[in-house]
Every structure is written in structure tokens, then in C-alpha cells.
N, C-alpha and C positions, 0 to 999 in steps of 0.2 A: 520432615518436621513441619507443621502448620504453623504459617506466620499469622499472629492478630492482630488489629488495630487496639489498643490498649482501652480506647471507647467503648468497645464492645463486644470484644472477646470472639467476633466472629471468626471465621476463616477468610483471608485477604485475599485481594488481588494479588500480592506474592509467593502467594500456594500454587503451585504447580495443578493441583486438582481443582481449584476454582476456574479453571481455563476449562475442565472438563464437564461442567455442570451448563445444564439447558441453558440458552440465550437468554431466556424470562429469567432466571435464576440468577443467570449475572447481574443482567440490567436492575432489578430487585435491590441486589446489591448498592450498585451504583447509586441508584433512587438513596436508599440509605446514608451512601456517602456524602452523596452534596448537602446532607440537611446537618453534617459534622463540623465544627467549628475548620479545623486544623487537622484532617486526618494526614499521620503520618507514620507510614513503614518502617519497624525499626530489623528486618533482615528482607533481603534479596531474594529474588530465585535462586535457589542450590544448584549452582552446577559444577561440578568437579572440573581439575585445571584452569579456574577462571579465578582471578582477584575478585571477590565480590566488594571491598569497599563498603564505604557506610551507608547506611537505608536510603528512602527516596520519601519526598513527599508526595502526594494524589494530587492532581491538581482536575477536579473534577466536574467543577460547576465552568460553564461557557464564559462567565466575565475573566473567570481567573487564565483559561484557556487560553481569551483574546490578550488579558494584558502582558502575558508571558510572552506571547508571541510579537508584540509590538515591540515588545521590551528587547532586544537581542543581545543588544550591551551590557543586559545585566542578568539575562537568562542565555548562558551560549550556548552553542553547538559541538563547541569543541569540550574534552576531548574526541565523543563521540555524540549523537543523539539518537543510533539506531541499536543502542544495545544498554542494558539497564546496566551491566558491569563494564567498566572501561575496556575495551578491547583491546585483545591482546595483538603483537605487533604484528605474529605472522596471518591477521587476518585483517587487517590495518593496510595490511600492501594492496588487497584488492579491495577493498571496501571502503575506503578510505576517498569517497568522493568528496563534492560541495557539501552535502549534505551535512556533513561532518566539519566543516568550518564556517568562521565568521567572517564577515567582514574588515578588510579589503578584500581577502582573499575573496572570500566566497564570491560577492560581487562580480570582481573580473572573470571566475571562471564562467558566470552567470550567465552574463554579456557576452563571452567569449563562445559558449556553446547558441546562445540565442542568436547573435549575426551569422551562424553556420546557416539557422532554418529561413532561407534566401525565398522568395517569393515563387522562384521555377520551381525549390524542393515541397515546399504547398503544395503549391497544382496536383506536381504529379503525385504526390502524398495521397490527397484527396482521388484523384483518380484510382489509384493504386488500391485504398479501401471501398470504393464503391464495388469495382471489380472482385474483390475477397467478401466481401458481404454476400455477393452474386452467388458465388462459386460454394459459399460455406450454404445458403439455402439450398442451393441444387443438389447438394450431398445430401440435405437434410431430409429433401424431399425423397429423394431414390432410396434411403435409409428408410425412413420412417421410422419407430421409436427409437429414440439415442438417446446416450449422458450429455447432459446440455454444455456441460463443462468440457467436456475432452473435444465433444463433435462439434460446437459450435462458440462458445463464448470464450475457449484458450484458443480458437483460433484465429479470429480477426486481431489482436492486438499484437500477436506474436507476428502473424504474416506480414503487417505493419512492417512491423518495427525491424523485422529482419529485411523487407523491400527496401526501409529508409536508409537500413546501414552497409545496404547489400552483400547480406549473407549469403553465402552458398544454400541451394535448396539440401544437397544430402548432410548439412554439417546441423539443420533445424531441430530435427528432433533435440537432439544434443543438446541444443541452447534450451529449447521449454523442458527438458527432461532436471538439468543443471539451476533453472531456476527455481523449480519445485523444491530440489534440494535444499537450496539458501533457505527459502521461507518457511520448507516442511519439518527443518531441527527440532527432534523432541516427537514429532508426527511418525509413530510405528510405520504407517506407508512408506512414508517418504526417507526416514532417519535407517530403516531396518534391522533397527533395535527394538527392545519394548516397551508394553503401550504403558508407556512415562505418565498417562495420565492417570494409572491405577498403581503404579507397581513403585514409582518413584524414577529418577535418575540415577546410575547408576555408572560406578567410574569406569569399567570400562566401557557400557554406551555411551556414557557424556563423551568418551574418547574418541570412540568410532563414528559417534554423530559432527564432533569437528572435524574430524580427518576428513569426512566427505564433505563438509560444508568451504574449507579450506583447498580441498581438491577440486572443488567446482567454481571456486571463485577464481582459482589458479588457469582453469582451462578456459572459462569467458574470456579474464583478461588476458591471458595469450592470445584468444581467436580475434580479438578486438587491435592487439598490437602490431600482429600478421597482418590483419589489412591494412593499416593505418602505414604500414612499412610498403608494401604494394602501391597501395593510392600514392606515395611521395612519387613514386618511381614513373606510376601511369595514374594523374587523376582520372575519376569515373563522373556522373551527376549524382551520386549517393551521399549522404549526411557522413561517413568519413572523411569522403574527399573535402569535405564544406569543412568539417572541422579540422582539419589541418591546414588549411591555407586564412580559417576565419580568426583574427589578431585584434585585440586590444593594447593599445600605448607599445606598441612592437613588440607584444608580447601573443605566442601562439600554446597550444595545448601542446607537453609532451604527449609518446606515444604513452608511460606509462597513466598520464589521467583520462588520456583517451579509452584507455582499457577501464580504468575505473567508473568513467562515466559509461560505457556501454554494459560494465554490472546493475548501476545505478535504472538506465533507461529499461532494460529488458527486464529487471525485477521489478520495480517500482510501476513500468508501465505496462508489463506484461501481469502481471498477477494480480494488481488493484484494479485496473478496467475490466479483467473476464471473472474479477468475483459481484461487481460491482452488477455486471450484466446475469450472473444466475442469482445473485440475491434478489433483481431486478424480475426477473421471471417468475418467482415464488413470489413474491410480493402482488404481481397481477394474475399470480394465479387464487392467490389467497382473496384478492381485493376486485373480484370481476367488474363491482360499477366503476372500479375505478380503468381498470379498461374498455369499458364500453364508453367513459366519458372521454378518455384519450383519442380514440377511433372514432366518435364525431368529429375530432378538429384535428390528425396530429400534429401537421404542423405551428398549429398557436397553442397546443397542449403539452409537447414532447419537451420543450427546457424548461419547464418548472417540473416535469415527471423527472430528466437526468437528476433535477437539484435533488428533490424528495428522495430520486434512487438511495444517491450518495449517503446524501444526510441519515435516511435508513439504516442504511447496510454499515455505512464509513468502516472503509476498507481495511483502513489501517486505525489499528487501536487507538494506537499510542506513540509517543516518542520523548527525548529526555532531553531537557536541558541542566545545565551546571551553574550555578549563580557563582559570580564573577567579583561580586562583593555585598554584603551586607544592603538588605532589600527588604522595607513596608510593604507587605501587597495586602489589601482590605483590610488592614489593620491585625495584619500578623508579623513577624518579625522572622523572617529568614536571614540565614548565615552564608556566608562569601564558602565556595564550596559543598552546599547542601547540593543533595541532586533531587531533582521534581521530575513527574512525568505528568505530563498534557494527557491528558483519557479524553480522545477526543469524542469515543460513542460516549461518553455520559455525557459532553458538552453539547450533545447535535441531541438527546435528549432534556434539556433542563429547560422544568418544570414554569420557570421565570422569564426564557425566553420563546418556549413552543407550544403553541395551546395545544391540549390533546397529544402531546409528543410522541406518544405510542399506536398513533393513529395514522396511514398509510395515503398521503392528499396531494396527489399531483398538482389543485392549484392551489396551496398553500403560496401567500406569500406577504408578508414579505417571509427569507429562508435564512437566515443567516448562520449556515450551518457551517462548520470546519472539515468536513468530510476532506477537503484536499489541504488542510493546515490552515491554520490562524492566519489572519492579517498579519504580514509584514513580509519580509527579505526571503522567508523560508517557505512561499506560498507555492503549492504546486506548479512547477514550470511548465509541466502536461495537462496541465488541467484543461484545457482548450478543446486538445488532442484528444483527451478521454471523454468529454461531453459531445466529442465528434462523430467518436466510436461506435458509442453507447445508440445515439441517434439514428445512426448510420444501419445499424445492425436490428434498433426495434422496428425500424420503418419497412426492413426490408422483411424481418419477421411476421409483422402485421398486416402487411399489404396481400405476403403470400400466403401463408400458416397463419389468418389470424387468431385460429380456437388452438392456439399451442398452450400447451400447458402444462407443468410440472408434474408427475405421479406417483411423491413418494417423498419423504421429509428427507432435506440435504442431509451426506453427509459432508460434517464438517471436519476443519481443519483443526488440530489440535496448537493453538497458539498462542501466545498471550502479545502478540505484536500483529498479524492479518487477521480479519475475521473471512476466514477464507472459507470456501465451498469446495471440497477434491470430486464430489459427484453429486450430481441430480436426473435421475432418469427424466424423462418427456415424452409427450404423444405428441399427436392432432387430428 
């Protein structure tokens, strides 16, 4: 059934088939919403076995975005913020990170995982990815035409992040295969149901698409507990080791949120940095002078290109807060209990704070875009990490392949939470 916004009868963001319609088509959209006094959702996305609860407000335009996010105490995290219906418990046990709470909590586990990334696990971090940037060119080059996605941009954040937590190499595939899963629910590829964005959801897909999203969240956080029990026994120099011996106020990480956070690190940082990197690719293949102006300078050029990437692309859509109690914001009156989602692409597009917003400017600045989350407590904790990647992987693109370039419109991910890219062929 088409959800409207009662303004205007259109087809909403909580249509399942408006996730299916061209990018221009969305953002159109969006354009639309921010010029709404109060747009607000009165049904959810339909999924069968889930409490849907009552509607959500848009929260569309970038001032509303920021002051939500500043706001924590009175927009929270909790129950959840990575799922528009309260999630249910048996998918709460692995997903069920910081992400998902407020302060104190959140806080200390904040601190708690940030004293783990010790200045040796930098270093050799940093070494670790220059070395896989090396290695993913030299594939690239003995290959010659790849999917930029599989061959090259899922592989430096995953080889990362399994170096950092030190994965076993044959247990890889598994972890990128299982993440895909998380973020592909509802994506025929990845869900191996049907394509939900023509046919609808359907109870026994909506079923089979959580069984697996629940079975893969179940085997991370087992492989994550496994070592974290290992590491007690025999530390290693890996960010395991780091996190179980790193304490705030005598207080250390169970193995259970150790498993949580390493769902949290390998989706969050594995799927937003390698979309971020093929959006980033179609963008300079789309915007040549804007590559040709990178490659006169890149290094005084490439961190306002990562910002514009982001702000572009911004990986992740969206996310929900719950208000905590009755709340003025620009002079509208929300209720203790309403649930709002942050649209961060229509905030890193508005009209009020980006001139030409649909316009592709690596030295755009000032950038003030939320592509890694609004100002406050809930700002990307990888965001460093991912502008490091990003870097790391165009310099070594550009120095070696620098007429690489996209040859063929992504395909995208069908989602209404990633704006994800599953394939983009490439030359040079």
C-alpha cells in the first residue's frame, strides 16, 4: 500500500517503491519536502513480523538535522536509531551497539573502544592500508576492466578492518559476504527473495530475509567473541587485544559488546567507506574538470574532494531518533514519543545552506555537510578512518590508472537506510 504525506498526496519516503525510483527522482522528492512546513508519516515501511508502532516525522532540512543531533536528551538513540520499527529482541542481541544508546552509556563505551586505538595500532593501521591500496592496484592493473566495487573499493576497508581486528584470512570472505547481508534486506541479490521493489514484501520473504539478516549478525558476533576469548588467553597487537584490556572507571568491554561493536565496525565501516569510494569514482568520471583540477594539486585538493565525496554520495540515508519528551523545534510542537528520521541526503543537499547543491566541487567550502552524522555524541567515530581510506586509495588510483573510469550506470542497492552501489564496471 502507498504511504502519502497528506500535503500532497504524493508517494513517500515510506513506500517501499520510492527507494526504487532514480536518484534525481528521490532527491526531486526531497527538494519538495524541505519546502513542507511539517512533513509527517502517518504508516511505516510494511514488514511483516515486525511491530511497526506509530509513524515517523522527516526531518529534512540541515538546520532541523543539526539541531536534532545536538539535541540527544531530547531526540535519543534508544530504543534503537538504525531501524524505523523498534527492533525486535532477537536481533537486538547482535545489533544492539552504542549506536543504539544514550548517554552515559553510550559515552563510556565511546571512550572505552576509542583508548583501545593506542598510537602503535595507528601506525601500523596506517601501514597496513597503504600496503592493501598497493596490492588492490596491482590486481587492478593485471585485471584490467573490473567491478570497481568487488575488485577494488569493498576491498581496502574490509582488508582494514579485518588487519585491525585480526581476522583470519580464510574466515574474510564470510565477514564481507555477512555484511552485505545486514545492509542488503529487501535487495533480491542479497535478501534471495523477490525484487521487494516491484512486487512488494511478502510474509514469507519478509521471513526469510530476517532469518538471514539474524543469522549473520549471529555468526559476526560469534567470530568476534571467539577471538576476544582467544586474545584473554594470548594477547596479540590487534584492536581485540586493545579492547579487552582498554577500561574506563574499572570498567572493561564484555565479550558480548565486543561482538556487537565488531557488527557495528565492519558494517558501518566496511559498507559506507567502499560506497562512498564508487560513488566517488562515478562522480569524477561524470565531473572530468573536476578531476583534472584534483590532479594539478592532490594533496591541497583531496580533503575537500573526500568532504564533497561524502556530502555527495552520504552513505547512509538516514537514522531515527525518539523524543524523550515534548519538544519546540522551529516552531513546531513535537510529542514525548514521536519517532523522526534525520534524511541526512536531503540535509547535505539544502538549498539554504549549499549553493548549487547538485553540483559536483571539490573546493567547495566552507562544507558543512552530515554525511558522517550531525554534530554531537553520535558523530561518526570512523570518520578519520574513512577520510583516510578514501585518500589513500584515490592517490594510489590516480598516480597509477589516472584515466580510470566508470563504464556503465551503478547498479544500485535497493534500500531505504545505504545509498549503496553492489556493482560498477571500470576501464583505463
Amino acid at each position: 500500500m502507498t504511504t502519502t504525506v497528506p500535503e500532497t498526496g504524493k508517494p513517500s519516503v515510506s513506500d517501499l517503491a520510492f527507494w526504487a525510483l532514480p536518484p534525481e527522482r528521490r532527491m526531486a522528492e526531497f527538494t519538495e519536502l524541505r519546502q513542507l512546513e511539517h512533513p509527517r508519516f502517518f504508516q511505516e515501511l510494511k514488514l511483516p513480523f515486525v511491530k511497526q508502532g506509530p509513524g515517523f516525522y522527516a526531518l529534512a532540512r540541515h538546520a532541523d538535522v543539526v539541531e536534532a543531533s545536538r539535541t540527544p536528551q531530547v531526540f535519543s538513540s534508544e530504543p534503537c536509531s538504525n531501524s524505523i520499527a523498534d527492533m525486535p529482541g532477537y536481533l537486538a542481541r547482535y545489533f544492539g551497539s552504542m549506536i543504539n544508546m544514550d548517554d552515559p552509556r553510550h559515552a563510556k563505551i565511546r571512550k572505552i573502544v576509542s583508548r583501545a586505538f593506542t598510537p602503535r595500532l595507528l601506525e601500523k593501521m596506517e601501514a597496513d592500508l597503504q600496503s592493501a591500496a598497493t596490492r588492490i592496484v596491482d590486481d587492478l592493473i593485471a585485471k584490467g576492466s573490473v567491478d570497481f566495487v568487488s575488485d577494488v573499493a569493498a576491498r581496502l576497508p574490509l582488508q582494514v578492518i579485518c588487519d585491525m581486528m585480526g581476522i583470519p584470512e580464510p574466515v574474510r570472505p564470510m565477514v564481507y559476504d555477512r555484511t552485505n547481508t545486514i545492509l542488503g534486506l529487501g535487495d533480491p541479490e542479497f535478501s534471495g527473495g523477490r525484487d521487494y521493489s516491484r512486487d512488494g514484501i511478502t510474509r514469507l520473504g519478509a521471513l526469510y530475509g530476517l532469518l538471514k539478516v539474524m543469522v549473520a549478525g549471529y555468526e559476526l558476533n560469534h567470530l568476534a567473541m571467539k577471538l576476544a576469548r582467544k586474545r584473554r588467553k594470548n594477547p596479540g597487537d590487534d584492536l581485540v587485544s586493545a579492547l579487552i584490556s582498554a577500561e574506563v572507571d574499572g570498567e572493561r568491554l564484555t565479550d558480548q559488546e565486543i561482538g556487537s561493536f565488531f557488527i557495528l565496525l565492519v558494517v558501518a565501516g566496511n559498507e559506507t567507506t567502499r560506497n562512498a569510494m564508487s560513488h566517488g569514482l562515478k562522480l569524477f568520471t561524470d565531473n572530468p574538470e573536476q578531476r583534472a583540477l584534483l590532479l594539478e594539486d592532490f594533496d591541497a585538493r583531496m580533503p575537500g574532494a573526500v568532504e564533497e565525496i561524502v556530502r555527495m554520495s552520504t552513505p547512509v540515508i538516514q537514522f531515527r531518533r525518539t523524543l524523550t519528551r515534548d519538544h519546540v523545534m522551529n516552531g513546531h510542537q513535537y510529542r514525548q514519543g514521536d519517532k523522526v528520521l534525520l534524511f541526512y541526503n536531503s540535509a547535505n543537499r539544502d538549498e539554504t545552506v549549499f549553493e548549487n547543491p547538485d553540483v559536483f566541487d571539490i573546493t567547495r567550502s566552507p562544507n558543512p555537510h552530515v554525511g558522517f552524522g550531525g554534530p554531537g555524541p553520535h558523530f561518526c567515530l570512523g570518520a578519520n578512518l574513512a577520510r583516510r581510506e578514501i585518500t589513500v586509495m584515490f592517490r594510489e588510483l590516480f598516480t597509477r590508472v589516472p584515466d580510470i573510469r566508470a563504464t556503465g550506470e551503478p547498479d544500485r542497492l535497493f534500500s531505504s537506510f545505504i545509498n549503496g552501489i553492489k556493482h560498477l564496471p571500470c576501464t583505463f
